[in-house]
C-alpha positions as CSV (number, residue, x, y, z in Angstrom):
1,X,68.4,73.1,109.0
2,X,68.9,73.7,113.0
3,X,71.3,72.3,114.1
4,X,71.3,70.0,117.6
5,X,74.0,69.8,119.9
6,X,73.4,66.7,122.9
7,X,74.1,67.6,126.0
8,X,77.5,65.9,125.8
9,X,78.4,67.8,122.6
10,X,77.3,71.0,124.5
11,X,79.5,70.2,127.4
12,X,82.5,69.2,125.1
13,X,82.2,72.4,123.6
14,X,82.6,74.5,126.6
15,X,84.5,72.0,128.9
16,X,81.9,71.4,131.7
17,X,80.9,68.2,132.6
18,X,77.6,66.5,132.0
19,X,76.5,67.2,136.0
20,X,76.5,71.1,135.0
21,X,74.9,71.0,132.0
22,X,72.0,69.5,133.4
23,X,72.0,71.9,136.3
24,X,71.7,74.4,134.0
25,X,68.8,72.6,132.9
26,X,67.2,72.1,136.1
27,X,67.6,76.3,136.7
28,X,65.9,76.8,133.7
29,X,69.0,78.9,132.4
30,X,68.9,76.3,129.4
31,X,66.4,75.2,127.3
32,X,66.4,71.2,126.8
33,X,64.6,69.5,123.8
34,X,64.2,66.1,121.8
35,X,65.2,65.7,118.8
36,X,63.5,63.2,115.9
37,X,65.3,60.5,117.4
38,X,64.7,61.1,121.0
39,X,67.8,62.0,121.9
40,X,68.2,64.9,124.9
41,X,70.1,68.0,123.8
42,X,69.6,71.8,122.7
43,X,68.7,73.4,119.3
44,X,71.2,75.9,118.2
45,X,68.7,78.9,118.1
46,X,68.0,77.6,122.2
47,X,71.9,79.0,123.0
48,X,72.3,81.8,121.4
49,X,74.1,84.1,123.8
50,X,77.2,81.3,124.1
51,X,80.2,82.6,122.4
52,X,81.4,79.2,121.3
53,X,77.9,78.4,119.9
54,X,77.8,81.9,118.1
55,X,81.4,81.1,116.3
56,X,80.0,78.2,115.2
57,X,76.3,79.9,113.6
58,X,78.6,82.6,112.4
59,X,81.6,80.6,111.3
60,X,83.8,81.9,108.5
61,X,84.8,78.3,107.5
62,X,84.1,78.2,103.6
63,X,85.6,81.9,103.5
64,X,88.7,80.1,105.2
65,X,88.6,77.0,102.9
66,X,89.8,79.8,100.1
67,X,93.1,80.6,101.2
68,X,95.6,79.5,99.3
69,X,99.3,80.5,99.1
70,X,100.6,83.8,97.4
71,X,103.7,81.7,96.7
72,X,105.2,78.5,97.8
73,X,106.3,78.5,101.7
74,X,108.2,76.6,103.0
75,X,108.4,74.2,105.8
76,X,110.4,71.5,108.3
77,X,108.3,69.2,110.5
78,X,109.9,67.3,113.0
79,X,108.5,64.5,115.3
80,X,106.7,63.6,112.2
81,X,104.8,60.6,113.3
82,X,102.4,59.0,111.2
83,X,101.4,62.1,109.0
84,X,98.7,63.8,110.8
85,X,99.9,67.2,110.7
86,X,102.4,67.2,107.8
87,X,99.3,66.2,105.7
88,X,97.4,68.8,107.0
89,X,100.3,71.5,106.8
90,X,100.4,70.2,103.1
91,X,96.5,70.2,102.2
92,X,96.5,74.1,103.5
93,X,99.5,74.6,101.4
94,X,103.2,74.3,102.9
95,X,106.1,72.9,100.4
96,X,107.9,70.5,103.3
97,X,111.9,70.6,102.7
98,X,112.4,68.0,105.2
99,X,110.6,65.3,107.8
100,X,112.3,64.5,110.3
101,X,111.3,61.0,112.2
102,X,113.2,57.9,114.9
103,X,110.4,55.5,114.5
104,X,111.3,53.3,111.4
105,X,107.5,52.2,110.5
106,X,106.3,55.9,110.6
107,X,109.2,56.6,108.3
108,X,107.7,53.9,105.9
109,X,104.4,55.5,106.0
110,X,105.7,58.8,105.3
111,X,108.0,57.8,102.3
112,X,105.1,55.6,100.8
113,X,102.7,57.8,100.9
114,X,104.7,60.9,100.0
115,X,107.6,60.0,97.8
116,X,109.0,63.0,97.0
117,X,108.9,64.2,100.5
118,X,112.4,64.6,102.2
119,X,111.7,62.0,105.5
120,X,115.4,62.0,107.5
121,X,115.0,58.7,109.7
122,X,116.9,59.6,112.7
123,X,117.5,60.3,116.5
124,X,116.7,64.5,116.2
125,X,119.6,64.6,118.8
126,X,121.9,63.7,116.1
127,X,120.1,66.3,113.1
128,X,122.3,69.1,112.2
129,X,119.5,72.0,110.9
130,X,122.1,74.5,109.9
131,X,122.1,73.9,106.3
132,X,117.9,75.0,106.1
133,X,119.1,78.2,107.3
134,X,117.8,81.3,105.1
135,X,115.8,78.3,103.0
136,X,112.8,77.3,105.6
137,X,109.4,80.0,106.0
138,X,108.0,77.5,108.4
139,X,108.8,75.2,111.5
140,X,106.7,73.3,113.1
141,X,106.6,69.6,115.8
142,X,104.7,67.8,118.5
143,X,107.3,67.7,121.1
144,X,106.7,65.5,124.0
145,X,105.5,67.2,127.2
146,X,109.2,66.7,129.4
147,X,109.8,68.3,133.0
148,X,112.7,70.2,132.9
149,X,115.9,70.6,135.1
150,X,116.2,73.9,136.6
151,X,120.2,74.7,136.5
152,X,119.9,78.4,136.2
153,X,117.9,80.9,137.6
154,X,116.1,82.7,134.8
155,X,116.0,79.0,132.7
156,X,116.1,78.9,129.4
157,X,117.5,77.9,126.3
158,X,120.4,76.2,127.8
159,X,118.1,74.7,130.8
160,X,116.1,73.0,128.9
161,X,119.0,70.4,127.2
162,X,118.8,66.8,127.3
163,X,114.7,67.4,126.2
164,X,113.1,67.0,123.0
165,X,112.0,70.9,123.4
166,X,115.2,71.8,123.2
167,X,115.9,70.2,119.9
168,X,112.9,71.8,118.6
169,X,114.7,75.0,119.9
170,X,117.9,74.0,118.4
171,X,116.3,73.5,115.3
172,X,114.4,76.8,115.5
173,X,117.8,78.3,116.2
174,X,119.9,76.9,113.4
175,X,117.1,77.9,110.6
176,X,115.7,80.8,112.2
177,X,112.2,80.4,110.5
178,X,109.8,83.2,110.1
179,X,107.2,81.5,112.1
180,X,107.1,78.2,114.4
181,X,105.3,76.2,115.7
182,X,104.8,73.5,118.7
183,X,101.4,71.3,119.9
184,X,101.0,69.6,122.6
185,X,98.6,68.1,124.8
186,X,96.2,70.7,127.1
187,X,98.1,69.3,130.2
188,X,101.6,71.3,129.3
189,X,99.6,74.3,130.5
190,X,99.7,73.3,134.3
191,X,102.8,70.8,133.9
192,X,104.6,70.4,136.7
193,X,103.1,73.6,138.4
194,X,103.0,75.6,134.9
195,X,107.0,75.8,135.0
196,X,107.3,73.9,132.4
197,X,104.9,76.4,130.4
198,X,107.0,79.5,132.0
199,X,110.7,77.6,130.7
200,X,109.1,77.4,127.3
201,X,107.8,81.2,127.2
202,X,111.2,82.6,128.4
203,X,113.2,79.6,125.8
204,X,110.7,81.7,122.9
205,X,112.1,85.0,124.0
206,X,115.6,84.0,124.0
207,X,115.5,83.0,120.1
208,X,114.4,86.1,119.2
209,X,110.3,84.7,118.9
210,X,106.8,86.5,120.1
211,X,104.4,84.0,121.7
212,X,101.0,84.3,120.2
213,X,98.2,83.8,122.9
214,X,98.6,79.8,123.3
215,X,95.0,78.4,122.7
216,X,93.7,75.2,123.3
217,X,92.0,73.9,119.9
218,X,89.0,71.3,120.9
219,X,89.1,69.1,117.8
220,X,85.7,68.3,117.9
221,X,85.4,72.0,116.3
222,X,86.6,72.1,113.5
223,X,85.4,68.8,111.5
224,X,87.1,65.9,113.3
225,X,84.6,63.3,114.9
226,X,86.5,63.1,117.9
227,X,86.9,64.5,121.3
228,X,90.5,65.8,121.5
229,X,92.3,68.7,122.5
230,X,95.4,70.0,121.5
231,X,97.6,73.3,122.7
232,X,98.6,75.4,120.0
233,X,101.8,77.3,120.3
234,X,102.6,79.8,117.6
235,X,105.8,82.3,117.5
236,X,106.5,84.7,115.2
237,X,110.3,86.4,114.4
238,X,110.6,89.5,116.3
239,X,111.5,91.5,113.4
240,X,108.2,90.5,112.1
241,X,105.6,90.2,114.9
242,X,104.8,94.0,115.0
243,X,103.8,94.2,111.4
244,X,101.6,91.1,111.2
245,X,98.6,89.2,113.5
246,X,97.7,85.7,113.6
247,X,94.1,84.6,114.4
248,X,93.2,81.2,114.7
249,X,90.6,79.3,112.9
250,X,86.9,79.5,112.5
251,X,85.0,76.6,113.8
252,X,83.1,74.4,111.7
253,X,79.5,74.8,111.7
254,X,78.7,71.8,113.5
255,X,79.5,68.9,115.3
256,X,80.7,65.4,113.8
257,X,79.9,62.4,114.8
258,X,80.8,58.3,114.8
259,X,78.1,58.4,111.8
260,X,80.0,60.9,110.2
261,X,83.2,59.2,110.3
262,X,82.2,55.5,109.4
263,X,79.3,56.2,106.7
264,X,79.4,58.0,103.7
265,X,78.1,61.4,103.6
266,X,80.0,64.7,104.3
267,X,83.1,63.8,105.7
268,X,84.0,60.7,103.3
269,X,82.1,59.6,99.8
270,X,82.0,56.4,101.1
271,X,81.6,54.0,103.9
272,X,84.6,52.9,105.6
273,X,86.1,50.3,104.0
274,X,87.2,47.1,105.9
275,X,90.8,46.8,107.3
276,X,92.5,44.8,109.7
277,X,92.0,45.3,113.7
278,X,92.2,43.5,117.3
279,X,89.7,41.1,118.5
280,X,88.5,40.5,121.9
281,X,89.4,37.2,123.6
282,X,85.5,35.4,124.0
283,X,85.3,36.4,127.8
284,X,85.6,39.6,127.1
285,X,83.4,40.0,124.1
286,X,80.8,38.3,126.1
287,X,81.1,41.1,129.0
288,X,81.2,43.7,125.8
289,X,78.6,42.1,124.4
290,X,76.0,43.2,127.5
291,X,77.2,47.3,127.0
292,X,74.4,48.9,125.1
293,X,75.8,52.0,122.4
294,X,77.6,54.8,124.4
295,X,77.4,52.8,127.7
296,X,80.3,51.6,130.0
297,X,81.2,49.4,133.1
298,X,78.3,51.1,134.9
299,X,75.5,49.4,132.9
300,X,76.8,45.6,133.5
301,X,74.7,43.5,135.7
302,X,76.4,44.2,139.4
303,X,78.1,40.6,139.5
304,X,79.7,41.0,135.6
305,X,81.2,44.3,137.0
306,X,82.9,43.0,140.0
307,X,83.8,40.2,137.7
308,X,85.3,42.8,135.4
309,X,86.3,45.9,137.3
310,X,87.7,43.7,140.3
311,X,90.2,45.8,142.6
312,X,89.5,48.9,141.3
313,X,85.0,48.3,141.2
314,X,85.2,50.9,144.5
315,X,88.4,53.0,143.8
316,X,87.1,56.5,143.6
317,X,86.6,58.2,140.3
318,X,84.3,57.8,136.9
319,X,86.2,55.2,135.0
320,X,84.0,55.9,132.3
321,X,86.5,54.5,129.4
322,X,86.0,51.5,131.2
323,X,84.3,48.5,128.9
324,X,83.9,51.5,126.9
325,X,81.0,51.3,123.7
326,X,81.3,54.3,121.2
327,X,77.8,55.7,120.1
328,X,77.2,57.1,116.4
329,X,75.7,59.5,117.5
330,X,78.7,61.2,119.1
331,X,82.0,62.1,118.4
332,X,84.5,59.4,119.6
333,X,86.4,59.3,122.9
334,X,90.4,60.0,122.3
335,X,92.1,57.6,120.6
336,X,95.2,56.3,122.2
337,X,97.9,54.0,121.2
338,X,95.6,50.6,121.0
339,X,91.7,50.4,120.9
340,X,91.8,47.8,123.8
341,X,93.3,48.9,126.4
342,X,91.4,48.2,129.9
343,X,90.9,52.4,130.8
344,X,90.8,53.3,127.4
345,X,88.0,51.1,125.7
346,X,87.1,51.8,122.1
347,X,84.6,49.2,121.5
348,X,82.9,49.6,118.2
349,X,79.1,51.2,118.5
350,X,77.2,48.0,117.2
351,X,79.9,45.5,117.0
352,X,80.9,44.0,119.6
353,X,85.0,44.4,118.6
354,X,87.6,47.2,118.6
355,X,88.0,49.8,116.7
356,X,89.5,48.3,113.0
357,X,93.0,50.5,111.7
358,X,90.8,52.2,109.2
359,X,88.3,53.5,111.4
360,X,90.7,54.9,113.7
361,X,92.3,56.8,110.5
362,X,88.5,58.0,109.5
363,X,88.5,59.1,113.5
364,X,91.4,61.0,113.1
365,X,90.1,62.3,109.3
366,X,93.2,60.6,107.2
367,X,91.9,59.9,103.4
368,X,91.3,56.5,103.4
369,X,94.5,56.6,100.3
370,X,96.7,57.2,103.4
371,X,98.5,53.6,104.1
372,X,100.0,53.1,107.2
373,X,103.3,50.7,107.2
374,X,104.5,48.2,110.2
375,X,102.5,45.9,111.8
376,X,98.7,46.2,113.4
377,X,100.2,47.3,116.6
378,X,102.9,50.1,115.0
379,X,99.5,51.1,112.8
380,X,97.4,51.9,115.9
381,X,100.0,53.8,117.1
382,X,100.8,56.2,114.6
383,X,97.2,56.9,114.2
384,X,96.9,57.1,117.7
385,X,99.8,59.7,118.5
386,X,98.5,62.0,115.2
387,X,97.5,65.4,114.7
388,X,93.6,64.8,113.5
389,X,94.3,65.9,109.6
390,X,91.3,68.8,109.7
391,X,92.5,70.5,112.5
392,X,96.2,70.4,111.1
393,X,94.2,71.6,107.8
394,X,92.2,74.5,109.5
395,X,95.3,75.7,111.8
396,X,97.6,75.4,108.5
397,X,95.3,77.5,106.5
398,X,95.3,80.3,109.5
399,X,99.1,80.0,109.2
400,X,99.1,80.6,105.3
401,X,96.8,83.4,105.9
402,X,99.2,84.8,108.2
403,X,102.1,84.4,105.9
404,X,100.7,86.3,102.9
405,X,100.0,88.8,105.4
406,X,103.7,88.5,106.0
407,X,104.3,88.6,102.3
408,X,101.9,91.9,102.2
409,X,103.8,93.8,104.5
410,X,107.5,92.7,106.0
């Protein structure tokens, strides 16, 4: 079957906004059709020619899904969170040797779901790596995005203390992995000027490390109902790098959606099942109440907007995760820490709440098996802050590849 990509899903994919797409449209450089439920958008065989639409038609996903581990490899995680990536890492194959983790409810979620996994509850300040060295294939962290203090002149390893990038570069140091690894959000690209960026390339060459090309992964590609983005940052040993190449991985062959996520089809084998979540105080769920599916503050009645927006009703900007309803026929917005926050609204397509704990998980593709410890709050947060599990899945089974190549011929 053809498949049909909305014009938002079109934009998503290539990182335009909506207002170019349709001037596409209006220039007849793209063709714009209807699909059986009269929604606007493009069939596949319509944008051919797009290189991000063509590595989707000609994806090499199932060939991908077959990788599997000439022998066990090994791995450290740290900033561990919730589980997002560590249960990817694991799905594509990894052994993990050791988690290491501050927050004391994500712990809980780690150990109960995973209880033979090594989970070291602590301040990575005070975590001595040293005794992993010569034991540990693999490295790999979501470091907070930090500014740095520029001491030296050329900046590096030692420039970067007092940041939670350099404890992953301590750690990288005292284990001295084949290959690490560090995401982040797109924004570490241009932080503070792209010096931040430029002290992490030259900290990477002082360990002894070659930088893959960083890429930006768009989640949204690679079977996670959700619009988020993520940096990728690869480095491979230098006594290594020359003999081996890394390529990231395939997109899926199309686009999931809200539907996807909630109902049971080819993400889940069934619907979602019911879980605890936030509720909106009555005012509120009466303003929510008058948002049609995948609307915001923009289609309230003009004296409900003043009423809601107040102040900031004629600051500049969209505000378009404003009084936010999802649609199931998209992808969801990013999550963030809490479904209900005023510039982040997750409001639930056809129900007027927020999102429930175990929709966010579906969102971010966690089995529905996966329990989260702590309180609602601490529960929306670790989901919030996590790796989507498919795209940890499809970026650790391009890391596996890579290290039977290693395997092959180091």
């Amino acid at each position: 079957m053809a498949h049909f990509f909305s014009i938002t899903n079109l934009a998503d994919i290539l990182g335009v906004s909506l207002k170019t797409i349709n001037s596409w449209v209006e220039k007849g450089s793209l063709v714009c059709s209807i699909d059986q439920n009269g929604k606007k958008g493009f069939y596949q065989e319509a944008l051919f020619g797009i290189p991000q639409i063509e590595s989707m038609v000609n994806s090499r996903w199932d060939e991908e899904m077959e990788v599997k581990p000439l022998r066990d490899y090994t791995s450290i995680e740290l900033f561990a969170g919730g589980g997002g990536l560590a249960l990817g890492m694991e799905k594509a194959g990894f052994k993990h040797i050791m988690l290491n983790e501050f927050d004391k409810d994500a712990c809980q979620t780690l150990r109960t779901n995973r209880k033979h996994w090594n989970v070291v509850q602590d301040d990575i300040h005070n975590v001595d790596f040293s005794p992993y060295k010569g034991k540990v294939d693999f490295l790999s962290g979501g470091f907070p995005c930090q500014a740095f203090s520029y001491a030296g002149n050329k900046a590096g390893f030692e420039d970067t203390r007092g940041t939670l990038f350099f404890e992953l570069a301590r750690a990288v140091k005292q284990t001295m992995p084949k290959v690490f690894m560090g995401e982040n959000v797109k924004g570490l690209y241009t932080h503070d000027n792209g010096r931040t960026f430029n002290v992490i390339k030259s900290v990477i060459e002082d360990l002894g490390y070659t930088l893959v090309e960083p890429k930006v992964l768009k989640a949204v590609q690679y079977k996670v109902p959700q619009k988020r983005e993520r940096l990728i940052l690869i480095a491979i040993r230098n006594d290594i790098a020359s003999k081996v190449k890394f390529q990231y991985p395939s997109p899926y062959r199309r686009i999931m959606t809200l539907k996807d996520a909630f109902f049971k089809g080819e993400l889940y084998n069934c619907d979602v099942p019911q879980s605890i979540g936030q509720q909106y105080p009555q005012r509120k769920k009466e303003i929510m109440d008058l948002v049609p599916m995948g609307g915001y503050w923009k289609d309230l009645p003009p004296k409900v907007q003043e009423e809601y927006m107040k102040g900031s009703l004629h600051l500049g900007g969209g505000k378009t995760g404003i009084a936010r309803r999802l649609s199931f026929d998209e992808p969801s917005l990013t999550l963030t820490c809490s479904p209900a926050m005023k510039q982040t609204e997750r409001c639930h397509p056809t129900q007027t709440r927020p999102l429930t704990v175990r929709e966010y998980a579906r969102i971010q593709t966690f089995p529905d098996d996966w329990v989260f410890c702590g309180n609602m709050a601490a529960q929306y947060k670790q989901i919030g802050n996590a790796v989507p599990v498919n795209l940890a899945y499809a970026v650790g089974r391009s890391l596996i590849r890579l290290f039977n190549d290693i395997s092959n011929n180091v």
